[in-house]
C-alpha positions in Angstrom: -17.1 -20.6 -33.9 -19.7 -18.3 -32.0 -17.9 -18.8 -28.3 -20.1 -16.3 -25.7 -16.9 -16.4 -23.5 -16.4 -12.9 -21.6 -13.1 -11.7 -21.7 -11.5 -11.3 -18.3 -8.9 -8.5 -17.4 -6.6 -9.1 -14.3 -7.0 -6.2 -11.8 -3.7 -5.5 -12.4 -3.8 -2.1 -10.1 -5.5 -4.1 -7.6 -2.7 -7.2 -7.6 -0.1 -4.4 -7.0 -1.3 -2.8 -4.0 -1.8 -6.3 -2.7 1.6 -7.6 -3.3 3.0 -4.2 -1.5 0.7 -4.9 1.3 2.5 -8.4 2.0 5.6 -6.4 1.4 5.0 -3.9 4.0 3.3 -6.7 6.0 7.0 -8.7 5.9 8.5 -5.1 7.1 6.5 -5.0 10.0 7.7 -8.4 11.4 11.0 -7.1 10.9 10.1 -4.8 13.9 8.8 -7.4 15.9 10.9 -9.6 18.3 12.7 -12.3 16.5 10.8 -15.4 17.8 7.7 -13.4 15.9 9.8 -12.8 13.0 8.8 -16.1 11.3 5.4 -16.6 12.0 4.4 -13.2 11.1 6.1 -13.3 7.9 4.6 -16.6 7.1 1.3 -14.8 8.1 1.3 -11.8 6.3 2.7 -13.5 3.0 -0.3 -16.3 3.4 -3.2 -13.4 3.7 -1.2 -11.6 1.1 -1.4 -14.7 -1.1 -5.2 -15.5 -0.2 -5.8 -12.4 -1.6 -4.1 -12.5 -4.3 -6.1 -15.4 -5.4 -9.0 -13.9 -4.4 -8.5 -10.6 -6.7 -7.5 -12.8 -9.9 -11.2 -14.0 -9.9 -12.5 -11.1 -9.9 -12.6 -8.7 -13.5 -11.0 -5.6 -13.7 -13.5 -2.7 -13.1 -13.1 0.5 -13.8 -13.2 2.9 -16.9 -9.7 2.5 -18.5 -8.8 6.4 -17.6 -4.9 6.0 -17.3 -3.0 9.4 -17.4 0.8 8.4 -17.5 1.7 11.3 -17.6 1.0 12.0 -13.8 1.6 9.0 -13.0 5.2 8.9 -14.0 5.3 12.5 -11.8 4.1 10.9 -9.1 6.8 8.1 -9.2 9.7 10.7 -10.0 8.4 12.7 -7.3 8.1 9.7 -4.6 11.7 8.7 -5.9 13.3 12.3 -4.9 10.9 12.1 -1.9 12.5 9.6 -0.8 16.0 10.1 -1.8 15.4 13.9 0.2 13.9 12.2 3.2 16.7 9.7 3.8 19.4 12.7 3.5 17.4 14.9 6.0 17.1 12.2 8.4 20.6 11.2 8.3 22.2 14.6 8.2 20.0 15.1 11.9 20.7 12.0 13.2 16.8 10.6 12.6 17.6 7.8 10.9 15.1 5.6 12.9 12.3 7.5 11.4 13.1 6.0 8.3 10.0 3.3 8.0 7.7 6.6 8.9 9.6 8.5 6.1 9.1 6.0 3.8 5.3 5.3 4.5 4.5 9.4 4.2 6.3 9.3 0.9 4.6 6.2 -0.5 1.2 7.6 0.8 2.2 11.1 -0.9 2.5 9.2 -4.6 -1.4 8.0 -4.1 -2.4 11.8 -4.9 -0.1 10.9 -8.4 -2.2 8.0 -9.1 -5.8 9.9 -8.2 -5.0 12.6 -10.6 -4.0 9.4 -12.6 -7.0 7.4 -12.8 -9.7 9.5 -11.2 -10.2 6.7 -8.4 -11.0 8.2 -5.3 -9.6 5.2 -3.3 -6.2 6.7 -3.9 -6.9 9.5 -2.1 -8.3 7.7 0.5 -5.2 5.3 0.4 -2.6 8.3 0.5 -4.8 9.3 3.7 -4.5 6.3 5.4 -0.9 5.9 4.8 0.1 9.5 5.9 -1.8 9.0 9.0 -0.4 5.7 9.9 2.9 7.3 9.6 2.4 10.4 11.3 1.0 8.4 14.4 4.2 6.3 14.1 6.6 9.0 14.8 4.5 9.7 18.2 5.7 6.2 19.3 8.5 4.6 21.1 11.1 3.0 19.2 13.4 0.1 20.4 16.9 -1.4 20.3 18.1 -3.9 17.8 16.6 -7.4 18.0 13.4 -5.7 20.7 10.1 -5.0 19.7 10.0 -1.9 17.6 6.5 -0.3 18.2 7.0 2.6 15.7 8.1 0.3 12.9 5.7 -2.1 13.4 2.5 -0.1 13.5 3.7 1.9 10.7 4.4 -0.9 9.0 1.3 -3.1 9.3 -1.1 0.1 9.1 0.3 0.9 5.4 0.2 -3.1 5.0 -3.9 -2.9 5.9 -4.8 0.0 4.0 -3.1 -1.3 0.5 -5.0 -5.0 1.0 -8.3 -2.8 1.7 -7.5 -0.1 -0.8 -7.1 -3.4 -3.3 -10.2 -4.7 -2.5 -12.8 -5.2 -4.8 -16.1 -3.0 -4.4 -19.7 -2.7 -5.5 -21.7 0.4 -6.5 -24.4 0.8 -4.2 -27.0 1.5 -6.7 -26.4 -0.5 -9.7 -24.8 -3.8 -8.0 -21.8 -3.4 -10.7 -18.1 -3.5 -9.6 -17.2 0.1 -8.7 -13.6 1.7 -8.9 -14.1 3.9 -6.0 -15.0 2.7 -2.4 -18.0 3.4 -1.3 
């Protein structure tokens, strides 16, 4: 009759940048040679799923601001972003810039999701991501089947900053879960 049970909501923001953090993390084994290719998979998908587990017992924090408009913006936008970026690179002949593309234009839809939620961590998150990219085109690539630094730093950089981005925080002065790192 009088249950004192406190409802729980799943982070759900926070499960998603997880689960694309094991994603990216499974395209960055892609660039490694393929005798890493399991392992790392089995590697990224295990931390991914450790914390996974680890976010679903935590509650949601935050202050239920949701803007869909911009958010839906931001996704349109990253979809043409991305659609423009692999024409420009294939009409020159860049096509092995692609994972760098990709990760600019994934970071670049954070700013969608800021003006979204007013959680700072997005910016910080699009940051990350566009930096890890940029530094990715300064490196070498390889052939087929050979170690592919640019792809795999790219990869694993955007891979750590959505699994940190995801993480849960605390306020510093009130000890209650915070949206925004500090």
């Amino acid at each position: 009759m009088g249950s004192t049970a406190i409802k729980r909501r799943l982070p759900v923001p926070a499960l998603i940048g997880t689960a694309f953090g094991g994603l990216w993390s499974v395209l960055g084994a892609v660039a490694l040679p393929q005798r890493w290719m399991v392992p790392t998979v089995v590697a990224g998908l295990l931390v991914t799923a450790v914390l996974l587990v680890e976010r679903c017992r935590k509650s949601a924090a935050g202050s239920g601001l949701f803007r869909r408009r911009a958010y839906v913006v931001a996704v349109v936008l990253e979809v043409a972003g991305l659609y423009l970026a692999m024409w420009l690179l294939k009409r020159y002949g860049l096509e092995s810039y692609f994972m760098q593309a990709l990760g600019f234009v994934v970071g670049l839809h954070f700013i969608g999701l800021w003006l979204a939620s007013d959680q700072r961590r997005y910016v910080w998150l699009c940051v990350c991501m566009c930096v890890v990219s940029l530094m990715g085109v300064l490196l070498p690539s390889a052939a087929s089947g050979h170690f592919n630094l640019r792809n795999a730093f790219t990869a694993y950089g955007c891979a750590v900053a959505l699994w940190v981005a995801a993480r849960p925080t605390r306020g510093l002065a009130d000890g209650q879960a915070s949206a925004d790192p500090p």
